[in-house]
N, C-alpha and C positions, 0 to 999 in steps of 0.2 A: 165717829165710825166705831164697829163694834169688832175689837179685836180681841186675840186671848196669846200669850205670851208662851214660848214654848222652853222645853226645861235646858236650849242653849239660846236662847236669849231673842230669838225669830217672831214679831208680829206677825199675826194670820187672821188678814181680813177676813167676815163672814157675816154672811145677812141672815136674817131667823125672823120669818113673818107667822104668823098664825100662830092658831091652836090643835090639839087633835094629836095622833099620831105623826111622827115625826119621820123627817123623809130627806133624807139625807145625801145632796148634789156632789159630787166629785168630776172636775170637767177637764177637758185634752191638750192637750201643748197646741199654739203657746197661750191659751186663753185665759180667760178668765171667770167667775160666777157668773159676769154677765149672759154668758153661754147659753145656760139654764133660763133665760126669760121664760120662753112658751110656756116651759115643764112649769115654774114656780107659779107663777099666774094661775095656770091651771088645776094645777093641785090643791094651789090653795082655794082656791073657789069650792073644792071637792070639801073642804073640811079638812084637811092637812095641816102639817105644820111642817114647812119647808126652809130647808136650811142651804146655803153653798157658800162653799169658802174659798178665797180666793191662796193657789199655791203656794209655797216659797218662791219670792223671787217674779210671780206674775202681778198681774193684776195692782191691786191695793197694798198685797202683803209687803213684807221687808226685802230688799233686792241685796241679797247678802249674797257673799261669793260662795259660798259653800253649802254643803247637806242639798245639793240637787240630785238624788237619788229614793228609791221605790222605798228605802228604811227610813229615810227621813221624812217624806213623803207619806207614808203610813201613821208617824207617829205624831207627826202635828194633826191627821184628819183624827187620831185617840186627842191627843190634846184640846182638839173643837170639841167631839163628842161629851168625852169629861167633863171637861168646862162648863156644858149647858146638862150634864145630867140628864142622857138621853137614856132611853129604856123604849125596848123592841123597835127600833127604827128598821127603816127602810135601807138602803143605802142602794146610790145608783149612779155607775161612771160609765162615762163615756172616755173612749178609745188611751190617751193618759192613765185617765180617772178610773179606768175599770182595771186598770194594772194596779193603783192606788187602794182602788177596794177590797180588790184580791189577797195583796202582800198585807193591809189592814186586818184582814178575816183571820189571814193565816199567823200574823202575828202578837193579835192582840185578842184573839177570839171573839166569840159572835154570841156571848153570852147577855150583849145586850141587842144584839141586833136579830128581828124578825127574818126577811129575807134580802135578796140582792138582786139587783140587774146590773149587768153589765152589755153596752153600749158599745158597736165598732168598735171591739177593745183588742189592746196588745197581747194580752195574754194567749197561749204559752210564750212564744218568745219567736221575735218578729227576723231578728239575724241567723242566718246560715253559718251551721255548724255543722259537724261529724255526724252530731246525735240529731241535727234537723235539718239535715238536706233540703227539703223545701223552702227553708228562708230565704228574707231577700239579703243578696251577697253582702259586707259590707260597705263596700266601695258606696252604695247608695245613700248610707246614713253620713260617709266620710262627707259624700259631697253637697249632703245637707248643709252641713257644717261650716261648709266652707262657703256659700254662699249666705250664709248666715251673717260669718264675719265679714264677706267682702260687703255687702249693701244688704244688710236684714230689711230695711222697709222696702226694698222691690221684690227680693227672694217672698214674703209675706204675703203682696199681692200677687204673685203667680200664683202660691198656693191657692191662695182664698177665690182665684179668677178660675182657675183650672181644677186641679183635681178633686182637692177635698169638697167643691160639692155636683162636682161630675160636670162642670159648665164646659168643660172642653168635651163635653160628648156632641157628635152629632144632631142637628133641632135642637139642642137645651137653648134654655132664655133665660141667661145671667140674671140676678137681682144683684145692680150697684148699691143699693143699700146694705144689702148683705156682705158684698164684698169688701165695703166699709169698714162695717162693724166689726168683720174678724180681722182684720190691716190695726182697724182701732186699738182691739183687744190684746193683741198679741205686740203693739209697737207700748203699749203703756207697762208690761214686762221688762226684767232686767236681760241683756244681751247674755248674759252670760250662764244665769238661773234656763234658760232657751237653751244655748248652746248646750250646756254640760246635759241638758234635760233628753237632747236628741237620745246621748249614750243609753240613759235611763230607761227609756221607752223601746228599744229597741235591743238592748241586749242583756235585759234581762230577765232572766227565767222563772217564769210561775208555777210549772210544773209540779214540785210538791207542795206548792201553797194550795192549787187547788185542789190536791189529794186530801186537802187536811179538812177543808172544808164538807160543812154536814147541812146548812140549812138551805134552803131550797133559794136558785139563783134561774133568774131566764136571761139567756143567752143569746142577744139580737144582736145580727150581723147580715148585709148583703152580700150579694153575690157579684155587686159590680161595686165593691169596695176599692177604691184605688189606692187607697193611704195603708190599710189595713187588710190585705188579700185574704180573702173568704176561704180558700180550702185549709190556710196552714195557722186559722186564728179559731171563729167560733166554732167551729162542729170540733176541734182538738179540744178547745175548753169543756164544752157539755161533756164529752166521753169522758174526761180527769173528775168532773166533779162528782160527786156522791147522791147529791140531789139536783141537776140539772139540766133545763127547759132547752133547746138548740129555738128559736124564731128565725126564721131564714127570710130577707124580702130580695124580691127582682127590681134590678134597676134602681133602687135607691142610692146617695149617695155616702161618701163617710161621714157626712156633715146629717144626718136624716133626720136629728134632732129638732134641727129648725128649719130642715126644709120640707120634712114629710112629720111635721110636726104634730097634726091631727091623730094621723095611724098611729106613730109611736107612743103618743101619751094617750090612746086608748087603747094602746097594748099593753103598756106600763099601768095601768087604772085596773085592768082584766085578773093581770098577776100578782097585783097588789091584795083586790079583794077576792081572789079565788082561793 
């Protein structure tokens, strides 16, 4: 397996296919690169070179108890990038991952990186505060948590069954494979790298990270987002940023990566070569 070793000691799984311009995956709690199939496949067909790494703590990487937060988190995806000596990438997170990409930009600069997307993502900052009234309270991520630790592999399949890819809406027609594969992805993670990860994603604030940012970023988020609510997430990002895109879709899911797979990675392909 192809790892790179971080400056406290953290293996960080990541796959690196192709040639070309380099295009750099960051994926959402509790998953892992697997995430990214569609997008990698595809891109690399396009002539890319696609990269995703697996988190602290998920996937393949190391299941340490510690550094599950957006600093540490930023600084193993410099660690990947370093490591393979990347120049003008892509970079592109989904909901986690695009919190991941952001506090990345903002704290390692973008002086090798081309542009960004970011994906049903957390950013500004998901928890109800003074300064964000519109969050959602925390009592909601508390009881994340807690069902996390009581039986993480059921808590797991409700997500994967219901919300995150909208199967509890009305007419939807569940894919068991799907609902598998993210059961699969997120039970092969450390319990705890998850748990502390909730905190992560939801309380904390991008706000001046994305003030800081200057290269051009497109901002896809739904309007029937249930993980990541559409009014107090992407159209707040586009306005912070200096250079970016708001893509608005109806009825997609949070999950739209692989479930609206087509649209987004030839929305993703559009903003890439425009």
């Amino acid at each position: 397996m192809s790892t790179v070793t971080t400056k406290d000691g953290v293996e960080i799984f990541y796959k690196d296919w192709g040639k070309g311009q380099p295009i750099v995956f960051s994926h959402g709690w509790p998953l892992s690169a697997d995430d990214w199939d569609a997008q990698l496949l595809f891109f690399l067909d396009k002539g890319y070179r696609v990269i995703a790494h697996d988190r602290r703590g998920h996937g393949r990487s190391s299941q340490v108890g510690d550094g599950h937060d957006m600093d540490h988190y930023a600084d193993d995806l410099a660690a990947v990038t370093g490591h393979l000596e990347l120049q003008n990438a892509i970079h592109v997170g989904h909901s986690t991952g695009g919190g991941e990409v952001v506090r990345y930009l903002a704290r390692h600069g973008d002086n090798r990186v081309a542009k960004a997307a970011i994906i049903s993502a957390v950013p500004p900052l998901m928890v109800r505060t003074e300064a964000n009234p519109a969050g959602l309270p925390k009592e909601v991520f508390d009881d994340f948590q807690a069902q996390l630790a009581t039986n993480r592999s059921e808590f797991y399949r409700a997500v994967a069954a219901g919300p995150f890819y909208n199967y509890n809406r009305p007419g939807a027609k569940p894919s068991e494979a799907i609902i598998q594969n993210w059961w699969r992805q997120g039970m092969t993670g450390g319990a705890k790298a998850h748990y502390d990860g909730i905190v992560a994603f939801s309380q904390t604030d991008f706000t001046a990270d994305l003030r800081k940012i200057t290269i051009p970023v497109l901002v896809m988020h739904s309007e029937d987002d249930q993980i990541v609510p559409y009014a107090d997430a992407g159209p707040l990002s586009a306005k912070l940023l200096k250079n970016g895109t708001l893509k608005t879709y109806k009825g997609f899911p949070h999950g739209m990566p692989t479930t609206q797979a087509e649209t987004i990675n030839a929305d993703l392909l559009a903003f890439i070569e425009g």
